[in-house]
C-alpha positions as CSV (number, residue, x, y, z in Angstrom):
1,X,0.0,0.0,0.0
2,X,1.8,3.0,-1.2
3,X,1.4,6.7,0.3
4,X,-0.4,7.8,-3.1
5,X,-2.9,5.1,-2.2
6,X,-3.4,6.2,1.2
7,X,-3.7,9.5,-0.1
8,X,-6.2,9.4,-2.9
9,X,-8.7,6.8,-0.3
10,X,-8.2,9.8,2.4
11,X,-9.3,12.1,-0.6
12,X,-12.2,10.2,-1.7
13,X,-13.7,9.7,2.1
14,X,-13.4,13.3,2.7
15,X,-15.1,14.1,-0.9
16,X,-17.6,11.5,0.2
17,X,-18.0,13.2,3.5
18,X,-18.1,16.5,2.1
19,X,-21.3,15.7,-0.2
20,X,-23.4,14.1,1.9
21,X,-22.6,17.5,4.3
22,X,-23.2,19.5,2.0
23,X,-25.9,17.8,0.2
24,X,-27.9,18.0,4.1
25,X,-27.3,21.8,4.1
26,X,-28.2,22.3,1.1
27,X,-32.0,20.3,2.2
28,X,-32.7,21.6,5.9
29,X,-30.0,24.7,5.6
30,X,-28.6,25.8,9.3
31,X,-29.8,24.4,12.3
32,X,-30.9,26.9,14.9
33,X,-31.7,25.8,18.1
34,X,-32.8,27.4,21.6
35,X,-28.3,28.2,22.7
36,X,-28.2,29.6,19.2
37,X,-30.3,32.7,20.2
38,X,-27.9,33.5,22.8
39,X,-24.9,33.7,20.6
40,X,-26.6,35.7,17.8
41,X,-27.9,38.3,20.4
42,X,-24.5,38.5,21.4
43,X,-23.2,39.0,18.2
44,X,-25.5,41.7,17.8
45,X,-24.3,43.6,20.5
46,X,-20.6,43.1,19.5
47,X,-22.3,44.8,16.2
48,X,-23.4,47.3,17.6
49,X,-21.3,48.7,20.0
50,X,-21.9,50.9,23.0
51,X,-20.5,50.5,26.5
52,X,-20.5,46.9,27.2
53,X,-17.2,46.7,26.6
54,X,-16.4,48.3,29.4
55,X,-18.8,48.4,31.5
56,X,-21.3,45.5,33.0
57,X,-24.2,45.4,35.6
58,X,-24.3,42.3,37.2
59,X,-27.4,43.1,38.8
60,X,-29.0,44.7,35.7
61,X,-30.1,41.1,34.2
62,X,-31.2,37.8,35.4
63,X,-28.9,36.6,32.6
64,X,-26.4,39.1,31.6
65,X,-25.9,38.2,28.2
66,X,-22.4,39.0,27.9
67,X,-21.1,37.6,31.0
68,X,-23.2,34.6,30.7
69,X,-21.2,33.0,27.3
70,X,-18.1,33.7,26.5
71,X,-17.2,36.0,23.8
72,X,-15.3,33.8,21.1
73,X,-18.6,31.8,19.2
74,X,-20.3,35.4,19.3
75,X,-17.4,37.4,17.8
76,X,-17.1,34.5,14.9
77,X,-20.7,35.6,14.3
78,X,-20.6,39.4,14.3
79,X,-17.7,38.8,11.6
80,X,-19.0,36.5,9.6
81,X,-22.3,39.2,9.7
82,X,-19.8,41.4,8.7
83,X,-18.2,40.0,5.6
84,X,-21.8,37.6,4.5
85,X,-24.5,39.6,5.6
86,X,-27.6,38.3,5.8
87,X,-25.7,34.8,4.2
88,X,-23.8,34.9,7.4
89,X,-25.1,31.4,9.2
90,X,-24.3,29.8,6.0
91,X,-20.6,30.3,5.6
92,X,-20.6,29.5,9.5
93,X,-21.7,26.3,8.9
94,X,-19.3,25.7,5.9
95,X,-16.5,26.9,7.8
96,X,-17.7,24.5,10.6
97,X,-18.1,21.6,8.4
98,X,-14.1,22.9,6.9
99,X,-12.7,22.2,10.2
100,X,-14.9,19.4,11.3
101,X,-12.9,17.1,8.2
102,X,-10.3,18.3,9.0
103,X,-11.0,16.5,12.2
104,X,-12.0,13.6,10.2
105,X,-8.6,13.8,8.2
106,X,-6.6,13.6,11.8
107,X,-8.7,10.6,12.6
108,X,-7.4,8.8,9.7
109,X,-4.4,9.2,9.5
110,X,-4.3,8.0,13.6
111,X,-5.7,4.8,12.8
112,X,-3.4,4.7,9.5
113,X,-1.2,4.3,12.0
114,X,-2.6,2.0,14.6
115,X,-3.3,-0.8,12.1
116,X,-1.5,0.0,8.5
117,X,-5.0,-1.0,6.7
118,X,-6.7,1.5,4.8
119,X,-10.2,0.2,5.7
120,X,-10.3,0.3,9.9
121,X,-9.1,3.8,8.6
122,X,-12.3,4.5,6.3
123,X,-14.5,3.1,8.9
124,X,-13.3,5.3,11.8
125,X,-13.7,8.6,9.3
126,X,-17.1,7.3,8.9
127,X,-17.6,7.1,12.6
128,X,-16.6,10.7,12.9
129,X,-17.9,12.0,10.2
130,X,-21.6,10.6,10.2
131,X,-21.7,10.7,14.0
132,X,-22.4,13.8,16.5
133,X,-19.8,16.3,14.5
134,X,-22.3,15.4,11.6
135,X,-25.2,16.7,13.4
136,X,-23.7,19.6,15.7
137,X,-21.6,20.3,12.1
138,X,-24.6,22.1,10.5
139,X,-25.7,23.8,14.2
140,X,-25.2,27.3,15.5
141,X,-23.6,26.1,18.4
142,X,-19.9,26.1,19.6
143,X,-19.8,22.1,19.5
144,X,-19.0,21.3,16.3
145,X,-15.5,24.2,16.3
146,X,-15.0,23.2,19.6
147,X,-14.9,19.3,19.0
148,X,-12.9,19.7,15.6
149,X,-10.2,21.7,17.4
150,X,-9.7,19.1,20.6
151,X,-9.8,16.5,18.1
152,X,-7.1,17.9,16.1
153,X,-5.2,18.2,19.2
154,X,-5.5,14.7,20.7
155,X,-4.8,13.2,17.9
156,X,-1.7,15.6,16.8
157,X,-0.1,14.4,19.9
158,X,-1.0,10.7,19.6
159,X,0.5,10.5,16.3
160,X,3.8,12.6,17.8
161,X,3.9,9.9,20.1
162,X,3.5,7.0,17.8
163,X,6.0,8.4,15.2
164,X,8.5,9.1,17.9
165,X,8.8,13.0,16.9
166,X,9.5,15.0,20.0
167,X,7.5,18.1,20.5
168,X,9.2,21.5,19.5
169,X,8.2,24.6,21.8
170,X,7.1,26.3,18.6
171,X,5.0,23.7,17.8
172,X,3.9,23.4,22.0
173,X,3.0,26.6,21.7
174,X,0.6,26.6,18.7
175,X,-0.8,23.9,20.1
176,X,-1.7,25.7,23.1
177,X,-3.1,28.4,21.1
178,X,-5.2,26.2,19.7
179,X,-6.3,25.7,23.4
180,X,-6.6,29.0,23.8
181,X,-9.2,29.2,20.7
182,X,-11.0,25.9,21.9
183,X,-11.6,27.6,25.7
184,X,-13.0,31.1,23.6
185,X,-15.6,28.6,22.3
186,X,-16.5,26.8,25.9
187,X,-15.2,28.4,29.2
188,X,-15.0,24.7,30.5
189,X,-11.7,24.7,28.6
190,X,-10.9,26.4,32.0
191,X,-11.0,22.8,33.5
192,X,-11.0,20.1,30.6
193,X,-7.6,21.0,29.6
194,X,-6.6,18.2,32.1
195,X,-7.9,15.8,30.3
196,X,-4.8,16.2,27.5
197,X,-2.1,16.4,30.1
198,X,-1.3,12.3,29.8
199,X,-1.3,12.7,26.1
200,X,0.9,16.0,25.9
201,X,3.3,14.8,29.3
202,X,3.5,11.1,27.3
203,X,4.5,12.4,24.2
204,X,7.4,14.2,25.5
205,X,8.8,11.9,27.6
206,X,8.5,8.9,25.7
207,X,10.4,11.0,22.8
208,X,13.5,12.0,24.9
209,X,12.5,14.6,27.0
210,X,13.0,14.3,30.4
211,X,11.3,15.6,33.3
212,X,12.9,19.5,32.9
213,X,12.1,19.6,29.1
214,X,8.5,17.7,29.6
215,X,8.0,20.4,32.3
216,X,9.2,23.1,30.4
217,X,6.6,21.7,27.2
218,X,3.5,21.6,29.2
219,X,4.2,25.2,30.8
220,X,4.4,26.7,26.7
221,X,1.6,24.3,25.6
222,X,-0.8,25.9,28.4
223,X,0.7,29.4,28.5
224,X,-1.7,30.6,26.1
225,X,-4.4,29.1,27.6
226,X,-3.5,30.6,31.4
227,X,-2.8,33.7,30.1
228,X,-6.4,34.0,27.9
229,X,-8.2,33.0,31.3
230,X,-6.7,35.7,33.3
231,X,-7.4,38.3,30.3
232,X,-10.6,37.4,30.4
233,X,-11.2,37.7,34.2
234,X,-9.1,41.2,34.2
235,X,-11.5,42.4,31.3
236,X,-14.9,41.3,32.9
237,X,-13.4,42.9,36.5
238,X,-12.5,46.3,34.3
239,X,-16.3,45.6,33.5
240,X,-18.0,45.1,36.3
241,X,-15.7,45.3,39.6
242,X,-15.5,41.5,39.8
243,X,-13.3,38.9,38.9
244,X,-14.5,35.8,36.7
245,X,-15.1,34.0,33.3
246,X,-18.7,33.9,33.1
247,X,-21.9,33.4,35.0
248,X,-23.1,30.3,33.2
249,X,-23.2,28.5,36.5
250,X,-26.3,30.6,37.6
251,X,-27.9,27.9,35.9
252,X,-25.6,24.6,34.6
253,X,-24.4,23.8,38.2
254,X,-28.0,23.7,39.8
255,X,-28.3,20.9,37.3
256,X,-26.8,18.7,40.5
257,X,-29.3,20.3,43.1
258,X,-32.3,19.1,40.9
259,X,-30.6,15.6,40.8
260,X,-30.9,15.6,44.5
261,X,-34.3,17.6,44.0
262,X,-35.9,14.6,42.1
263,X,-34.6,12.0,44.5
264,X,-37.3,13.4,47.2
265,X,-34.0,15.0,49.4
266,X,-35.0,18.6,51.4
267,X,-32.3,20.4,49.2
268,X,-34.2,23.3,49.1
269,X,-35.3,23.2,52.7
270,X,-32.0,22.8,54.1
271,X,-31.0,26.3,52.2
272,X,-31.6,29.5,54.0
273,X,-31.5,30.9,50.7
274,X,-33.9,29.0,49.0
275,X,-36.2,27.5,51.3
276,X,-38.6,30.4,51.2
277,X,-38.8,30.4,47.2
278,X,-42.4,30.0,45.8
279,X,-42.7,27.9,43.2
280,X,-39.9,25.4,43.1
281,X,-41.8,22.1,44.3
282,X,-42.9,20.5,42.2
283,X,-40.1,20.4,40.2
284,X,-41.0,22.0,36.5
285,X,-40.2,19.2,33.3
286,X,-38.3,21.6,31.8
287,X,-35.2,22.4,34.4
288,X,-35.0,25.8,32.5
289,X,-38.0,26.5,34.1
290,X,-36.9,25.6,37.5
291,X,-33.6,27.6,37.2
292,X,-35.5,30.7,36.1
293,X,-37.3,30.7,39.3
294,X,-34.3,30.3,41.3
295,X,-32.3,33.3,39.8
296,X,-35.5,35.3,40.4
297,X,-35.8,34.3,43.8
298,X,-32.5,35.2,44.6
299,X,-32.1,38.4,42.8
300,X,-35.8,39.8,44.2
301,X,-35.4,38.4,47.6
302,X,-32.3,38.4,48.6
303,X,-30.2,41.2,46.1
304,X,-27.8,38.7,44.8
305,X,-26.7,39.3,41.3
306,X,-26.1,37.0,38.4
307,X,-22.7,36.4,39.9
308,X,-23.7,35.8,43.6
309,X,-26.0,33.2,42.2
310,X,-24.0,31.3,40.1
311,X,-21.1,31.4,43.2
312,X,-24.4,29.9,45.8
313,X,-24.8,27.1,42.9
314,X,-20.8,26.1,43.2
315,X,-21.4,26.3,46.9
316,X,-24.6,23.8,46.8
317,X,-22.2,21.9,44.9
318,X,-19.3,21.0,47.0
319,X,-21.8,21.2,50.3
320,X,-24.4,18.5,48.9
321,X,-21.4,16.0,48.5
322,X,-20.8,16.3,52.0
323,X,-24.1,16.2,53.1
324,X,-25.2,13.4,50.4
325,X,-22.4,11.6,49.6
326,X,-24.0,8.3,48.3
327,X,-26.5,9.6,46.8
328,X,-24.6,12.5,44.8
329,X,-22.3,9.5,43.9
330,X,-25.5,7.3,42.5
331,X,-26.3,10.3,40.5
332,X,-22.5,10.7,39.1
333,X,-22.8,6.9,38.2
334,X,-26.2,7.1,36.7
335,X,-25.0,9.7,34.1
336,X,-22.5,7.2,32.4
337,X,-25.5,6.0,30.1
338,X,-25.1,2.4,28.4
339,X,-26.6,3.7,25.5
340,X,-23.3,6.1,25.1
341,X,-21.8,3.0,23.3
342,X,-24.1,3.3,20.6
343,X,-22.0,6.9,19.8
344,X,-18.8,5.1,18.9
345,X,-20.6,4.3,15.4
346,X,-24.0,6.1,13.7
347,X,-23.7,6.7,10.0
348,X,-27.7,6.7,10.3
349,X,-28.3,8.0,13.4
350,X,-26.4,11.0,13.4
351,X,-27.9,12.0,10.1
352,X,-31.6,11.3,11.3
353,X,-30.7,13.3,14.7
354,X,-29.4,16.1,12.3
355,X,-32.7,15.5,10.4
356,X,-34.9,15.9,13.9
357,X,-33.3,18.6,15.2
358,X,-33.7,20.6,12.3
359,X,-37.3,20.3,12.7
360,X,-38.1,17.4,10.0
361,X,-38.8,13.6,10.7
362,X,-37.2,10.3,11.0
363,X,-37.1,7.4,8.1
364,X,-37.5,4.9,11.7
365,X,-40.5,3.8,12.6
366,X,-41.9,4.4,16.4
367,X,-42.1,1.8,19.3
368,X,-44.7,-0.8,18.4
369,X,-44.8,0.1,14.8
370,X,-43.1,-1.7,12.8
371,X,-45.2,-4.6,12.6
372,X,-48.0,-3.1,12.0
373,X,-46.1,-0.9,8.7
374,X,-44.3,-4.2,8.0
375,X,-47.1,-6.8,7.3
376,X,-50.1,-4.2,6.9
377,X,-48.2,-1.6,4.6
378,X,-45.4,-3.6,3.3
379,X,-43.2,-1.2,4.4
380,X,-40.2,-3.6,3.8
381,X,-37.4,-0.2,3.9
382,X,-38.0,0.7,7.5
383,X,-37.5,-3.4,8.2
384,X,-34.1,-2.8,6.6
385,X,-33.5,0.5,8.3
386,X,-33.5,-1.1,11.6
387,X,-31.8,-4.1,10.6
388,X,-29.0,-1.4,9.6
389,X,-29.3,0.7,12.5
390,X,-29.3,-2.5,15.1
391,X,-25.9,-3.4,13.1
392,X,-24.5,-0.1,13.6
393,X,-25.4,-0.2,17.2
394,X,-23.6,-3.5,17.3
395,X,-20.8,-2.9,16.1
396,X,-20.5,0.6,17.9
397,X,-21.3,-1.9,21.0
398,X,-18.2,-3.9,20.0
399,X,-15.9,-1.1,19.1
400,X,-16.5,0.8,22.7
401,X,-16.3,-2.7,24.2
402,X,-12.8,-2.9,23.1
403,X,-12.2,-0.2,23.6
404,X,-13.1,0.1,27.5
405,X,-11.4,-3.4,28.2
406,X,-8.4,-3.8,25.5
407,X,-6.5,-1.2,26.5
408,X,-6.0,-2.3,30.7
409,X,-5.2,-5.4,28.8
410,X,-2.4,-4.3,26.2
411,X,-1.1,-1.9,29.1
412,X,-0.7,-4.5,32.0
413,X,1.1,-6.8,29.4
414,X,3.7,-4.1,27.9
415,X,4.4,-3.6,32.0
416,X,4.7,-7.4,32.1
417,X,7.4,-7.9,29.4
418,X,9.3,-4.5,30.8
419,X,9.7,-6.1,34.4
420,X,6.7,-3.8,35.7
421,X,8.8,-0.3,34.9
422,X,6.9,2.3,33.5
423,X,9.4,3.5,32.0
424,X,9.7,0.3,29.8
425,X,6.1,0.7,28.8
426,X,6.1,0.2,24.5
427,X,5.2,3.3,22.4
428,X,2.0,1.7,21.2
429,X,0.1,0.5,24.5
430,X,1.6,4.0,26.1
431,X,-0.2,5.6,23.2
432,X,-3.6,3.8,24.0
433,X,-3.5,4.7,27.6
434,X,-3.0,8.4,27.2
435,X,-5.9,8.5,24.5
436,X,-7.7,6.3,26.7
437,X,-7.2,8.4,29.5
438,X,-8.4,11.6,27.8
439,X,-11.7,9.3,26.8
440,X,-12.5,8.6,29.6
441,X,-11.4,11.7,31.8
442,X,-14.4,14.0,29.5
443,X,-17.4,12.3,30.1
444,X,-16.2,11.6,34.1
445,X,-15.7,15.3,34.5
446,X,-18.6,17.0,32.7
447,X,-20.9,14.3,34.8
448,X,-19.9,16.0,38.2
449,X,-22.5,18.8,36.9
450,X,-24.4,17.9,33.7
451,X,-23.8,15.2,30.8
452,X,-25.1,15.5,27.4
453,X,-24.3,13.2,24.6
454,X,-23.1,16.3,22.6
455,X,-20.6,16.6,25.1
456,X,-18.5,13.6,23.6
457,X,-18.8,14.7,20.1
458,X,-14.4,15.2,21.4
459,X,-14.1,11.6,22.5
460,X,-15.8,9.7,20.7
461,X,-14.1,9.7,17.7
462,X,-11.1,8.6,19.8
463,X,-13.5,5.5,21.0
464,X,-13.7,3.9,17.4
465,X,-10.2,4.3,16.3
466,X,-8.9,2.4,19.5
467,X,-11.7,0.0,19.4
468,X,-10.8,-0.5,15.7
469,X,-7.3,-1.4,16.0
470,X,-8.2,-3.9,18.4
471,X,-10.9,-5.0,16.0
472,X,-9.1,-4.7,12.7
473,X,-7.6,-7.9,13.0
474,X,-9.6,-10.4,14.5
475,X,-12.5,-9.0,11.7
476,X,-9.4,-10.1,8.9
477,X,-9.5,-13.8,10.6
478,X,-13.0,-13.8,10.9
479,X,-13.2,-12.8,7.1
480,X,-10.6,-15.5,6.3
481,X,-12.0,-18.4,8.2
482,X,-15.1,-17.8,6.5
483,X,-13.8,-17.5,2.9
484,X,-12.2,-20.9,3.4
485,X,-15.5,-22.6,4.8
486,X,-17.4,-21.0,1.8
487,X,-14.9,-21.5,-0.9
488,X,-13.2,-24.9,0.2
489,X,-9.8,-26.0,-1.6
490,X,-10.4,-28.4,-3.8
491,X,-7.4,-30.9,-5.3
């Protein structure tokens, strides 16, 4: 397999990819949904000036707009308004889609690597493709820039570490620009940066550094990134007197006091602030609803601003752990869904999600209908849907399977044949820990507050190419055994 092979397939998936993108755009155009509004108001008032710049009344608005998102998703909007006009969400989403495969490109060429075979490679670009960055892709959201740039990260390092390339501290430092960018789009980039430091502290010792150099690497690669947060905290106290990122916790960290809300504990009651608020029990179906009331409460009752509350919401926080340890701890569990192995691999559900979303309808049919459309309208293509979406599921089933458990396995054995010293640990299984470590580390620390499977649109990816090189293989042996049952030798 030559390198003009690898590169014409690479060119093919991503013209493939590109298509069916933009052949979805084209049908339902940009996909606008209830955060969107947020960023586009913000946009506006980047557009149209005036003091909020510099100046910022926490107590003005239940949600103060521009100090409850951060600023970078917002200023890509007011430019793009600029330069497109009224065309503006358009180019967004092609620009999105740009960057997303590039994404896909990274992913292949990592599992290039892992496993030499061009098709575990075409697979995994599927994966990533089709899957969440395929719906989130063609949204007004900062999911889709955000996922594409940590994606191009992770695996930028995992293939450093593969090839055996130490890091430069030009290159560390681009890199941590790239943070910097990714943290403009999501203020959690405040706190999820940890989840690359195996990947980025692996790479460089593995490739010669020692622990002076590998220090020296990680302080340029998150230089940009420390620096950007305390801009950003020095601007909004110029602002406002106070020192912070945003206020988004006023309403994503009582996610956890709901939790403990629904499970029938006094939360509420056991908070001077909140136990005289009207109208929290029962709890509202929508926690929107619910978190509305609370700021309200707060704000009217007891003068706090937007700040104050989202401050009182990190204080709930660590407090109900130590009040309601087990039951905060059921609750962590509990968000680590089953059905999250179904994201490793969705070439059909991430374009029917993309279809819902955007307001249209599925091809699938609903619980207890098939039957009924099967034998009584002879609706033989939604029969083959599911088939196809129950093998998809399977696989992705298989992929995160081997994922989860192959990696312990390759790990403890490297250890094994290097006398148990880590520092004998092979380049390969040292590369699968790290990625697996950064897998694993993003769903465990958004689900101390609030999991959603959009979240993983950055890990996932990283789910199928691992699972696939543990795959690739045995599928090979599979497929040869059962050529040579089907086609015998014959003498």
């Amino acid at each position: 397999m030559t390198a003009a092979t690898q590169t014409r397939a690479l060119w093919a998936m991503l013209v493939i990819l590109a298509a069916v993108k933009a052949g979805f755009l084209a049908v339902l155009g940009p996909v606008f949904l209830p955060d969107s509004d947020d960023y586009v108001l913000f946009a506006n008032a980047v557009l149209a000036g005036g003091d909020w710049l510099r100046s910022l009344d926490l107590h003005a608005e239940l949600f103060p707009l521009t100090a409850f998102r951060v600023i970078g998703y917002p200023a890509l909007i007011a430019l793009f308004k600029v330069l497109f006009g009224g065309a503006w969400d358009w180019f967004l989403i092609a620009l999105q889609m740009i960057l997303s495969l590039g994404a896909t490109a990274m992913i292949w060429r990592l599992t290039l690597r892992l496993t030499g075979r061009i098709w575990p490679a075409a697979v995994a670009a599927a994966a990533q493709g089709l899957g969440l960055a395929f719906v989130l892709d063609q949204c007004v959201l900062t999911d889709s820039l955000h996922a594409a740039l940590l994606t191009f990260l992770a695996a930028h390092m995992a293939l450093g570490l593969l090839d055996r390339r130490a890091p430069g501290m030009v290159e560390a430092l681009g890199l941590g620009l790239i943070l910097l960018a990714a943290f403009l789009l999501r203020e959690a980039g405040a706190v999820m940066h940890l989840a690359l430091w195996p990947l980025i502290l692996t790479w460089t010792l593995k490739t010669g550094g020692g622990l002076r150099r590998t220090g020296i690497v990680l302080v340029v690669f998150l230089l940009p990134l420390m620096l950007g947060i305390q801009a950003y905290k020095s601007w909004n106290q110029m602002r406002s007197g106070e020192r912070f990122v945003t206020t988004v916790a006023q309403t994503a960290m009582y996610h956890p006091v709901l939790d403990l809300a629904r499970r029938g504990l006094p939360v509420f009651a056991e908070d001077p602030l909140l136990s005289d608020a009207p109208g929290l029990l029962p709890l509202h179906p929508i926690p929107g609803v619910t978190f509305s009331v609370i700021n309200q409460h707060l704000k009217t009752a007891h003068g706090m601003s937007a700040l104050a509350v989202a401050r009182h919401a990190e204080t709930l926080f660590y407090d109900h752990w130590r009040r309601h340890p087990l039951d905060r701890a059921s609750i962590y569990l509990g968000r680590m869904d089953p059905r999250y192995a179904y994201l490793a691999f969705m070439p059909l559900s991430g374009p029917e999600r993309l279809s819902l979303w955007a307001g249209g309808t599925t091809p699938f049919p609903g619980p207890g209908e098939i039957r009924r459309n099967l034998f009584e309208h002879g609706r033989v293509d939604q029969a083959l849907l599911l088939a196809a979406r129950t093998l998809a599921r399977l696989i992705s089933t298989v992929l995160t399977a081997a994922f989860l458990i192959g990696v312990p396995i390759v790990v403890i054995r490297s250890l094994a044949r290097g006398a148990w010293r880590p520092s004998a640990l092979e380049t390969r299984p040292l590369t699968f820990a790290a990625l697996w470590l950064f897998a694993l580390a993003w769903p465990a620390v958004y689900a101390l507050v609030y999991l959603e499977d959009r979240y993983l649109a950055v890990m996932t990816p990283f789910v199928a190419v691992i699972g696939l090189a543990f795959v690739a293989p045995w599928a090979e042996r599979a497929v040869t055994w059962l050529r040579t049952r089907i086609s015998p030798r014959t003498g």
